[in-house]
C-alpha positions in Angstrom: -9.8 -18.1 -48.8 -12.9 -15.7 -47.8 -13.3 -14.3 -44.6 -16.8 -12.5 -43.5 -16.2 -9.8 -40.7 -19.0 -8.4 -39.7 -18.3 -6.7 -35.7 -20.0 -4.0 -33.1 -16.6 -3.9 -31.2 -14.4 -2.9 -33.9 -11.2 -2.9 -31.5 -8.4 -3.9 -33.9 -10.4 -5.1 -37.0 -8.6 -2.8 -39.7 -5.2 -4.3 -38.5 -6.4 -8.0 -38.6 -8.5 -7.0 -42.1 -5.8 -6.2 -43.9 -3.3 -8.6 -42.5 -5.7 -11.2 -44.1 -5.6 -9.4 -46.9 -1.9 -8.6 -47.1 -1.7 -12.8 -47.4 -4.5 -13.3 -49.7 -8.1 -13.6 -48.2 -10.9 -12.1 -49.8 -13.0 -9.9 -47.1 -16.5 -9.9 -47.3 -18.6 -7.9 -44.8 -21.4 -5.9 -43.4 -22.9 -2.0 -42.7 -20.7 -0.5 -40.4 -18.0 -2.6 -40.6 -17.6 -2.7 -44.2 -17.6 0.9 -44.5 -14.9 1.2 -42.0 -13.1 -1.1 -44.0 -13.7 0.7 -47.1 -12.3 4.1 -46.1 -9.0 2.3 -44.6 -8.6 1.8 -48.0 -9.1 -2.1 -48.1 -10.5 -4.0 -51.0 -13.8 -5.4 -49.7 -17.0 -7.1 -50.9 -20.5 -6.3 -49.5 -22.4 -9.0 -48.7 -25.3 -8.1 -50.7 -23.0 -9.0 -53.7 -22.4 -12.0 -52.0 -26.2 -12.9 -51.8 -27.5 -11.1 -54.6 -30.1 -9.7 -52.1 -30.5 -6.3 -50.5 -30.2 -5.8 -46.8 -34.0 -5.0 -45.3 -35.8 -4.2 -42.4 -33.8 -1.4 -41.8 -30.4 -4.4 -41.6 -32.2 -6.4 -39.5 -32.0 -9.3 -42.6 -28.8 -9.5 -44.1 -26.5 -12.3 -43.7 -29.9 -15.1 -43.1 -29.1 -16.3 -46.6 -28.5 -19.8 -48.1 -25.9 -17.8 -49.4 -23.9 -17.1 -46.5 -25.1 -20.3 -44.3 -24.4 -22.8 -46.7 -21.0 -21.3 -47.1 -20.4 -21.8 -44.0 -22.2 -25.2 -42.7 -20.8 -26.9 -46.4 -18.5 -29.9 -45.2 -15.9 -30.2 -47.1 -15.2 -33.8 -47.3 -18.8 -34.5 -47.7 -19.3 -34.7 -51.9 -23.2 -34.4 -51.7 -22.7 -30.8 -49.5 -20.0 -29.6 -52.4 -22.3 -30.8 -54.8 -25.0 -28.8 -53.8 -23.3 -25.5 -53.0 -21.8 -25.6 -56.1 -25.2 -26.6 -57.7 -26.9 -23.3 -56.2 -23.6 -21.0 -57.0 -22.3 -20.7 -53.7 -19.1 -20.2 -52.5 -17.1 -21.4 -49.0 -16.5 -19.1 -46.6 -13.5 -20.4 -44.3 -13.8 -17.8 -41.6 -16.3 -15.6 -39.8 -15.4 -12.5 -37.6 -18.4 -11.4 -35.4 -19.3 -10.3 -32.2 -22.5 -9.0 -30.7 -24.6 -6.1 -30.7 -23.8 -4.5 -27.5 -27.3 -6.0 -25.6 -25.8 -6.3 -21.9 -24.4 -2.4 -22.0 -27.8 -1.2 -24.0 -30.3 -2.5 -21.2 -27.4 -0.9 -18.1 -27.9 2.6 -19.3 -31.0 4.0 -17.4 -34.0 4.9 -18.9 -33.8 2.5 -21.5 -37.1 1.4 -23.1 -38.4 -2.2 -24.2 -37.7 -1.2 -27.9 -34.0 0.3 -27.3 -33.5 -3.3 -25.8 -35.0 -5.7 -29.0 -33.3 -3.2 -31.6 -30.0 -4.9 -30.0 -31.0 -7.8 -30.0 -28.7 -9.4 -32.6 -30.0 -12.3 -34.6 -27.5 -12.6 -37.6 -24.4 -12.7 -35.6 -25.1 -15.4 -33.4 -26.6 -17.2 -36.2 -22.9 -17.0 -38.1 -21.3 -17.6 -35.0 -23.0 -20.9 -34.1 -22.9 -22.2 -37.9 -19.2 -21.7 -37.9 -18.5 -22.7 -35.1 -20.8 -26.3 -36.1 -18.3 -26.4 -39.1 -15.2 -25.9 -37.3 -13.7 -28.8 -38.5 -12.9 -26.4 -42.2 -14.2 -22.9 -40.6 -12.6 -20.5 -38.4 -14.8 -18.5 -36.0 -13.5 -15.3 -34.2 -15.8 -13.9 -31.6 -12.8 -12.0 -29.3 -10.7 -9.0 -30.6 -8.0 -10.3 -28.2 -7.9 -13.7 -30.5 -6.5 -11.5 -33.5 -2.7 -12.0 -33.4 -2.5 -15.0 -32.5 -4.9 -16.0 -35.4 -2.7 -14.0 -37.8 0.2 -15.5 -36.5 -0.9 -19.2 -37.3 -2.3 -18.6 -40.5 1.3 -16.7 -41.5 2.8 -19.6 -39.8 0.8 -22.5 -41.6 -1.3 -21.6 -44.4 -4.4 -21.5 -41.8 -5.3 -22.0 -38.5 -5.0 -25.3 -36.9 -7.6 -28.0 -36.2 -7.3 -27.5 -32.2 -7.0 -23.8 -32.6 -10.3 -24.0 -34.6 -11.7 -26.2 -31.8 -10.8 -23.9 -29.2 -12.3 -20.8 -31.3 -15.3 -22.6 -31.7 -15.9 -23.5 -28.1 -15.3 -19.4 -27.5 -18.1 -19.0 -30.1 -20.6 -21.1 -28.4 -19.9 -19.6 -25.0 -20.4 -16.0 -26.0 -23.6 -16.7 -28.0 -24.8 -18.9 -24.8 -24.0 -15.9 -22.7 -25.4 -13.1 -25.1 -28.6 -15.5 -24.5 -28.6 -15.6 -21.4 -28.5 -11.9 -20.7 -31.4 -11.4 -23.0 -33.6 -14.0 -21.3 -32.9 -12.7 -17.9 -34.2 -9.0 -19.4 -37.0 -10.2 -20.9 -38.3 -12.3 -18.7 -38.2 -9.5 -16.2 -39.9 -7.5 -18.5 -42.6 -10.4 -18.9 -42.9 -10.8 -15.4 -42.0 -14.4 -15.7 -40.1 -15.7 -12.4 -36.5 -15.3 -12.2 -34.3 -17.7 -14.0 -30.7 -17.6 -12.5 -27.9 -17.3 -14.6 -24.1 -17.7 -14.0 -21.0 -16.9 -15.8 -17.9 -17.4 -13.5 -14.5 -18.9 -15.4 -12.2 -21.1 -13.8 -9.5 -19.7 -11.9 -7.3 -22.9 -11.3 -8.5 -26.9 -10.0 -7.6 -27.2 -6.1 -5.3 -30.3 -4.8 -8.8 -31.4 -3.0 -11.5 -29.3 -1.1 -12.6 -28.8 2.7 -10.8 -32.8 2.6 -8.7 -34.9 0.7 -11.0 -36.7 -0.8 -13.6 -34.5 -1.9 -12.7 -32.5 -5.7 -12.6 -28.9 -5.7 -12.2 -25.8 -8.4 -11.8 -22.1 -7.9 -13.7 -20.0 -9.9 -14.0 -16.0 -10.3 -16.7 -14.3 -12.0 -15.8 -11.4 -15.0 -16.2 -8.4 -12.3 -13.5 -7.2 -10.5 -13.6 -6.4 -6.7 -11.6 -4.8 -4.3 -10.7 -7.0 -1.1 -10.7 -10.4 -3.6 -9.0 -13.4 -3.5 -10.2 -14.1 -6.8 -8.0 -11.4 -8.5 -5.0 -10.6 -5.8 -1.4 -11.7 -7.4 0.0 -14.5 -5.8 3.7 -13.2 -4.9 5.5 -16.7 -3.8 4.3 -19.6 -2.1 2.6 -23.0 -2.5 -0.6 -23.0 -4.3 -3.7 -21.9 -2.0 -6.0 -24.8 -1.3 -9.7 -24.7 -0.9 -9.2 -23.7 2.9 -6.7 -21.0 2.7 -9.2 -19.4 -0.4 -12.3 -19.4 2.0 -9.9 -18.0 4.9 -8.6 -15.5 3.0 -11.5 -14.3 1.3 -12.8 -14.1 5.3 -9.7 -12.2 6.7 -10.3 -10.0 3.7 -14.0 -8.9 4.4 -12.4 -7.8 7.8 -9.8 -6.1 6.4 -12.5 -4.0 4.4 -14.5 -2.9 7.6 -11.3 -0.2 8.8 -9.6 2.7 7.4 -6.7 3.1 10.2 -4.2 0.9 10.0 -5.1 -2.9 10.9 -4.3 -6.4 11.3 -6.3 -9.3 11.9 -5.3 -12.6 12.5 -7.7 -15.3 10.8 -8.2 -19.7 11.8 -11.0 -21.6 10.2 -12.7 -18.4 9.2 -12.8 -16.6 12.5 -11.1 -13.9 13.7 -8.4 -15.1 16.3 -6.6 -11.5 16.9 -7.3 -8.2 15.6 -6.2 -4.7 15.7 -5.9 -1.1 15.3 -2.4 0.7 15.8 -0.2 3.4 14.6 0.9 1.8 11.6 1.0 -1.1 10.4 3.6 -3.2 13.1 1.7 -1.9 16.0 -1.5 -3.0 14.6 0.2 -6.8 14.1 2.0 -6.9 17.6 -1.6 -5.5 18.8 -3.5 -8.3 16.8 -0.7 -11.2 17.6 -0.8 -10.0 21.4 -4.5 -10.4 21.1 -4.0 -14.9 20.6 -0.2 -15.9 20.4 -1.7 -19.3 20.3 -4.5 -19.9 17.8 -2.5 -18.1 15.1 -0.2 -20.5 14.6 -0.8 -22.0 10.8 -3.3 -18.8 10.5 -3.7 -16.2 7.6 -2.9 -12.6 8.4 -4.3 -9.3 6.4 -3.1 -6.0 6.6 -4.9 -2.8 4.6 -1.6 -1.4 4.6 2.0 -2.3 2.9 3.9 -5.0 4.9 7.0 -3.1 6.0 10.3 -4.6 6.4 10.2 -4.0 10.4 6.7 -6.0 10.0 8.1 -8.6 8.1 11.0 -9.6 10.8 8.3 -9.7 13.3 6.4 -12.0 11.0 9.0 -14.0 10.0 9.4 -16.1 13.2 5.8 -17.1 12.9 4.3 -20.2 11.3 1.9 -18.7 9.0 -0.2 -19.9 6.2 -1.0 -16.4 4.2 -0.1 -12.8 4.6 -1.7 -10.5 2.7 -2.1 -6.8 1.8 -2.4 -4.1 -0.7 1.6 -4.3 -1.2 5.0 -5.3 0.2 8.1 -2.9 0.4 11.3 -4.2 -0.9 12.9 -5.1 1.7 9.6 -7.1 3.6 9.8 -8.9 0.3 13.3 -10.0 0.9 12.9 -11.0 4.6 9.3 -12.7 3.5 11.2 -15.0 0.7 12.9 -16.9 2.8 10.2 -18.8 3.9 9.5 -19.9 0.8 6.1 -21.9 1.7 4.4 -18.6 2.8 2.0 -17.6 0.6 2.1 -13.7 -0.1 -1.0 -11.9 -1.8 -1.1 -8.7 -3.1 -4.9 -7.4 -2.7 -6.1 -4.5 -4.4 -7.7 -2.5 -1.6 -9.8 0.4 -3.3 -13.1 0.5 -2.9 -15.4 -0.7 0.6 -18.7 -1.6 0.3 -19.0 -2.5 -2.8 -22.6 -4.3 -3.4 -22.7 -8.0 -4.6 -24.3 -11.4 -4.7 -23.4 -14.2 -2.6 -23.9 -17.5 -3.3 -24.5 -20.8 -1.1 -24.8 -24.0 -2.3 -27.7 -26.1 -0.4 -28.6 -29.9 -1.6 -29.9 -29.6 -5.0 -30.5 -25.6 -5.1 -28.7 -22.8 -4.2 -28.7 -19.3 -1.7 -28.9 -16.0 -3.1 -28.5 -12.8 -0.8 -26.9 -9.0 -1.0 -23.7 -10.2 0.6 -23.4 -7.8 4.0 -21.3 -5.1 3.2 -22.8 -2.6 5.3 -22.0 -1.3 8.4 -23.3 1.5 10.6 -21.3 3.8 12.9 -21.3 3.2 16.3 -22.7 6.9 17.9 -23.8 8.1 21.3 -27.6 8.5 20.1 -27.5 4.5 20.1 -27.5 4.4 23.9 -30.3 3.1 25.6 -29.1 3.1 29.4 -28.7 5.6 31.7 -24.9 5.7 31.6 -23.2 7.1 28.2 -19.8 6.2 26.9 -16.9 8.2 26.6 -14.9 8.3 23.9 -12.6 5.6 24.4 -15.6 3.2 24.9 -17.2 4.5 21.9 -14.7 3.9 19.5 -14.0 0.4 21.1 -17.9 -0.5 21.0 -17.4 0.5 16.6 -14.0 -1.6 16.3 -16.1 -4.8 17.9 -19.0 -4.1 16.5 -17.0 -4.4 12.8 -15.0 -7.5 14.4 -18.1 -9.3 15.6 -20.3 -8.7 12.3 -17.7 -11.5 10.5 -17.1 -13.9 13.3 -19.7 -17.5 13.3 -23.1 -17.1 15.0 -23.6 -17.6 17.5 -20.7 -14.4 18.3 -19.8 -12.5 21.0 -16.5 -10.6 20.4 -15.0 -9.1 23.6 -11.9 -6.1 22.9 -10.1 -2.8 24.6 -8.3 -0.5 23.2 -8.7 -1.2 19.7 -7.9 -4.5 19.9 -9.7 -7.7 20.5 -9.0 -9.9 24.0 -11.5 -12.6 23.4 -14.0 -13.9 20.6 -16.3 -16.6 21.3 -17.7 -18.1 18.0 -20.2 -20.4 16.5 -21.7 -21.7 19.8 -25.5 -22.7 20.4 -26.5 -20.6 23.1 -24.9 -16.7 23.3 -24.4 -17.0 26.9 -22.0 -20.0 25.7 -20.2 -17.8 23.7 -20.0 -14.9 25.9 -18.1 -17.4 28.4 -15.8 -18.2 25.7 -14.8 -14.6 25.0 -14.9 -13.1 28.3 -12.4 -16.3 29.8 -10.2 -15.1 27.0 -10.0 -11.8 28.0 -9.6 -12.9 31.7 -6.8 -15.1 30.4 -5.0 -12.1 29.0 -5.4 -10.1 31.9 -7.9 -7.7 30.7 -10.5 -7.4 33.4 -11.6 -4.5 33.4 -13.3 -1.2 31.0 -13.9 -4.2 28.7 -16.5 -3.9 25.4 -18.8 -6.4 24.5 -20.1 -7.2 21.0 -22.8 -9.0 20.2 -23.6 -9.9 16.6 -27.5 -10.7 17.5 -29.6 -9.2 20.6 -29.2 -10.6 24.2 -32.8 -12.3 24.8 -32.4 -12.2 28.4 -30.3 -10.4 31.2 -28.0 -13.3 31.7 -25.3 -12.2 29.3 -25.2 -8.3 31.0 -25.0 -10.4 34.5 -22.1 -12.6 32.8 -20.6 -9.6 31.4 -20.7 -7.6 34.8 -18.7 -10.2 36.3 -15.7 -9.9 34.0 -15.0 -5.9 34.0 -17.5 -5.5 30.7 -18.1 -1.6 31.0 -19.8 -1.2 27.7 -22.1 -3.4 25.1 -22.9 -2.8 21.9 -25.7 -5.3 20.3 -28.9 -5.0 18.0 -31.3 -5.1 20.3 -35.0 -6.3 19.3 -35.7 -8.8 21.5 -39.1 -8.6 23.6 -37.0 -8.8 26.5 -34.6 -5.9 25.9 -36.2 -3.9 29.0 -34.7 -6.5 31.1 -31.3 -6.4 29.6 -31.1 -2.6 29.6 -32.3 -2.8 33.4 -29.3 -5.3 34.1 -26.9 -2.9 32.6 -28.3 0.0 34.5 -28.0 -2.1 37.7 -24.6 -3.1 36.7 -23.6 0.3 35.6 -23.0 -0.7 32.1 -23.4 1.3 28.6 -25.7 0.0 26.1 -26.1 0.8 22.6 -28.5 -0.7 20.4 -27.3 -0.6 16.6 -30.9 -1.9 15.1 -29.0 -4.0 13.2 -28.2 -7.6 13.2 -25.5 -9.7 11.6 -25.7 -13.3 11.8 -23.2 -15.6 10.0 -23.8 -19.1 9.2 
């Protein structure tokens, strides 16, 4: 049995080398690699004596040999192929170890020039790769370090690898050369100045019951990066397995979550905010947030950026709840929490805000791209465009809505006191609509007066200051940018309101 090894990432390849060895393979290989191999003291046969041809083109040509191909793409059950190889003197190879010249990590470095990029371009490799993998039905192809035990294991175990191991192996192969490929077509095309052609690589996280609705299919998928605030990576705790719903609410209550360094709670229902809060630590912010809508938050998902305590767990025991998450959960909370054992608990890693990334919406036959909006300015007195200035108090309310408000539907007015929100008013046509919502809320809860108002886009007339006047708003914080914002600043002169224009908008759809 021959192996041909031949790897940039050389993670591990001694040990699996001479475990082959150890049980009787013959290692052939390349450069780097075989020298490696060499001075661990292994046995090993250059492929140059293997095609009885030198590498050239300083090693760009040294495996594209009839040699080394028809060893490899040779069936075995086919008496014509056998015929032939052995015809031309060459010998099977039954297994090919290789994986890529490192192309994506060449082209991230900066500074990089056209010609650092095509010398790592690999053309052998992949070649191998995809003519093993064609012949997996006799050839074994290894493209991941992490496939080594278990590949050792099964050939200890049975002589060789299995057929559906080989099958697996092969599909691996296809889908790192596919990839490799796709990385250098996005770079060069750049460099061409042809348009953009988008490619993906997400993998499967697990296939969902159903989607939005019963009967529409539905899969979960992550892509290779990992981010802080994701669904995609948190460690499920206990619980049923999250649907398509809870994974698009969750992923919502987490990009709230990411907006606040004191302690916090929000309070999430179809992807809106239904409570939310600052406190002390991490109970006051949930009684704060839970205060804030005892009644939508039933069957809601709730997200701390602290560790769930075990005095915060009894308080959210008695509450039917779909989700809790945060970035841990102290013994004993952990204890309380498993009794209900349909709660979901998620543990989020919670590390890094702001981190830049794509965002991706699916449209009838074509998709969204955008920067996803992870930015956020800080709400300061040289915003203020009235007469009238806050204090502090309204100043630090005006930046907790303003970071509440940026994630609730457009239209969105987001209405809150003290830290804490007393009325949101989401997704309506009109803003004035919205306002109505919020600000009956608050009037609900009996906050009536030294209230904030939020706007996520501007106010393009004075009717929302009027509104707001009416219902104890003493401050609002919105973009501004409309051609009417004289008026609106008027009204809230007239009305003896703050207002601070931020200069930026954050619509949600």
């Amino acid at each position: 049995m021959k192996a041909l090894i031949s790897v940039s990432d050389k993670r591990g390849v001694v040990e699996f080398a001479t475990a082959l060895n150890n049980m009787g393979w013959e290692i052939i290989a390349t450069g780097g690699t075989m020298k490696m191999l060499l001075d661990s003291g292994l046995a090993v046969t250059g492929i140059s004596e293997v095609t009885g041809f030198p590498e050239i083109c300083g090693g760009r040509v040294k495996t594209l040999h009839p040699k080394v191909h028809g060893a490899l793409l040779g069936r075995r059950d086919n008496e014509d192929d056998m015929k032939q190889l052995a015809e031309n003197g060459i010998g099977l190879i039954d297994m090919v170890v290789v994986n890529l010249y490192p192309f994506e990590a060449t082209v991230a470095k900066e500074g990089v020039t056209l010609a650092d990029a095509i010398e790592n371009i690999d053309i052998g490799g992949p070649s191998m790769l995809r003519s093993a993998a064609k012949n997996c039905k006799s050839v074994t192809v290894v493209c991941d370090p992490d496939d080594y035990d278990s590949v050792i294991e099964e050939i200890a175990s049975n002589g060789n690898t299995l057929a559906e191991t080989r099958l697996r192996l092969s599909a691996k192969a296809y889908t790192h050369t596919a990839l490799y490929d796709s990385h250098i077509a996005e770079y060069m095309r750049r460099q061409a100045g042809l348009p953009e052609k988008l490619f993906l690589d997400f993998d499967e996280v697990q296939g969902l019951r159903y989607g939005e609705n019963p009967h529409q299919t539905a899969k979960f998928y992550r892509t290779g990066k990992e981010y802080s605030y994701s669904v995609a990576t948190a460690r499920q705790i206990q619980g049923k397995e999250l649907s398509y719903n809870n994974i698009q609410d969750a992923n919502a209550a987490l990009e709230i979550v990411s907006e606040f360094d004191k302690p916090f709670c929000v309070g999430l229902k179809h992807m809106n905010p239904c409570g939310a809060a600052v406190g002390a630590d991490v109970l006051d912010a949930w009684t704060r947030a839970y205060e804030a809508d005892k009644v939508s938050i039933y069957g809601g998902i709730v997200a701390f950026n602290r560790p769930v305590t075990g005095e915060t767990a009894l308080a959210l025991k008695p509450i039917f709840l779909e989700i809790v998450m945060a970035p841990a959960f102290e013994p004993e909370a952990l204890e309380i929490l498993s009794k209900k054992k349909n709660l979901r608990l998620l543990e989020v890693k919670m590390e890094q805000r702001g981190e830049s990334r794509r965002q991706y919406v699916g449209v009838t036959g074509g998709l969204l791209v955008q920067d996803a909006d992870t930015k956020c300015l800080d709400i300061t007195d040289a915003m203020t465009v009235t007469k009238r200035h806050p204090d502090a108090r309204l100043l630090a309310d005006m930046d907790f809505g303003w970071r509440i408000v940026k994630h609730v539907k457009s239209n969105a007015i987001v209405v809150v006191k003290d830290g804490a929100t007393v009325g949101v008013g989401a997704g309506q046509m009109n803003r004035v609509g919205s306002a109505g919502i919020a600000l009956e809320e608050a009037k609900a809860a009996g906050a009536t007066e030294g209230l904030v108002l939020a706007s996520d886009g501007f106010l393009p007339f004075d009717d929302t200051v009027e509104q707001a006047s009416r219902y104890g708003v003493a401050a609002i914080v919105q973009p501004g940018g409309s051609i009417r914002d004289e008026d609106s600043i008027k009204k809230a002169d007239e009305k003896g309101i703050v207002m601070l224009f931020t200069g930026m908008r954050h619509f949600k759809h």
